[in-house]
C-alpha positions in Angstrom: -31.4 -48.2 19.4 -31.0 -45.8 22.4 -26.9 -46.8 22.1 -26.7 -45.6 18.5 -28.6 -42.6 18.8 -25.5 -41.8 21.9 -22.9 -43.0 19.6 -24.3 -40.9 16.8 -24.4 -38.1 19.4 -20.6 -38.6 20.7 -19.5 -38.9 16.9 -21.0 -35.7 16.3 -19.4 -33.7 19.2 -15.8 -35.1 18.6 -16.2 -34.2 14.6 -17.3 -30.5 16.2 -14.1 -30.9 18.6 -12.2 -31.9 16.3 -13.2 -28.7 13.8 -12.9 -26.2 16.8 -9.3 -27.6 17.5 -8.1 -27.1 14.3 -9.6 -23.7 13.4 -8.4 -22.3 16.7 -4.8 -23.9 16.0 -5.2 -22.2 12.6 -6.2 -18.8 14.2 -3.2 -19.0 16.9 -0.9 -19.5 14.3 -2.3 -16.1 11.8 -2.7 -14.5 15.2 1.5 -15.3 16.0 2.6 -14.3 12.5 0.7 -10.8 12.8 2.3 -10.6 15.7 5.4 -11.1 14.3 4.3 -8.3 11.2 3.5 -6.2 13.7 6.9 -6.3 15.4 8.7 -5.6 12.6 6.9 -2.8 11.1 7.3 -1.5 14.7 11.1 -1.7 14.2 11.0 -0.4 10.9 9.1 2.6 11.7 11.3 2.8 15.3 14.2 2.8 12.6 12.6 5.6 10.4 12.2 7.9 13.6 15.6 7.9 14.3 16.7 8.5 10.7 14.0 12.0 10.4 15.9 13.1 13.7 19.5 12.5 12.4 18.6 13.9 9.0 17.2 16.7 10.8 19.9 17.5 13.3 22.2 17.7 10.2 20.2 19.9 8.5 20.0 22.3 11.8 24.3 21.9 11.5 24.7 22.4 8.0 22.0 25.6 8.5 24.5 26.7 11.4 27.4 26.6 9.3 25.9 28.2 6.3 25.2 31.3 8.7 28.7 30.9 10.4 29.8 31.4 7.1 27.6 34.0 5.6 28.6 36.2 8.5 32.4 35.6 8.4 31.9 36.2 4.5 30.0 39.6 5.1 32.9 40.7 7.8 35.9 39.8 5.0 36.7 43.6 3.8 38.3 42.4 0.3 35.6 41.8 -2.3 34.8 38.5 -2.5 33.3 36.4 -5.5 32.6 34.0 -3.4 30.4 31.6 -6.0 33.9 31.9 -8.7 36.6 32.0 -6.4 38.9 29.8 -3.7 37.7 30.0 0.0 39.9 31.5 2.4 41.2 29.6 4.8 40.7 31.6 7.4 36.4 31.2 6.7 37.5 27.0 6.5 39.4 27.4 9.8 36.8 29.6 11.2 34.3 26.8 10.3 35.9 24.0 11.5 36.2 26.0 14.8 39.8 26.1 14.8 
């Protein structure tokens, strides 16, 4: 009697071994593929940081060579349409720092 009551006793504490081992195997595995999420929305946002600072050195360029411009415009002494006509070449030249 005393033998099944150990027997029923070892059954029951392999079946709650048995469940332990499989939920943490289950957990390891969603913990490694968050993981992995987590390591590619890192990238991803890595990769979006260095496309704002591009973007924005551009814009800083393009805003530089808008004013280079404006101010070579303003010292031309003909009058100048500039929105209707040709650009001189001299303003082209004088922007692409030649």
């Amino acid at each position: 009697m005393i033998h099944k009551i150990y027997l029923i006793i070892i059954a029951f504490l392999v079946a709650i071994c048995g469940f332990f081992y499989f939920v943490s195997d289950y957990r390891e595995k969603k913990i490694d593929t968050l993981m992995d999420e987590k390591t590619k929305l890192n990238e991803d946002l890595t990769r979006c940081k260095n496309e704002v600072a591009a973007n924005t050195k551009a814009a800083d360029r393009a805003n530089d060579t808008i004013g280079k411009i404006k101010t070579i415009v303003k010292t031309v002494k003909s009058p100048c349409d500039c929105y209707n006509s040709v650009i001189d070449n001299s303003i082209i030249a004088g922007v692409r720092g030649k």
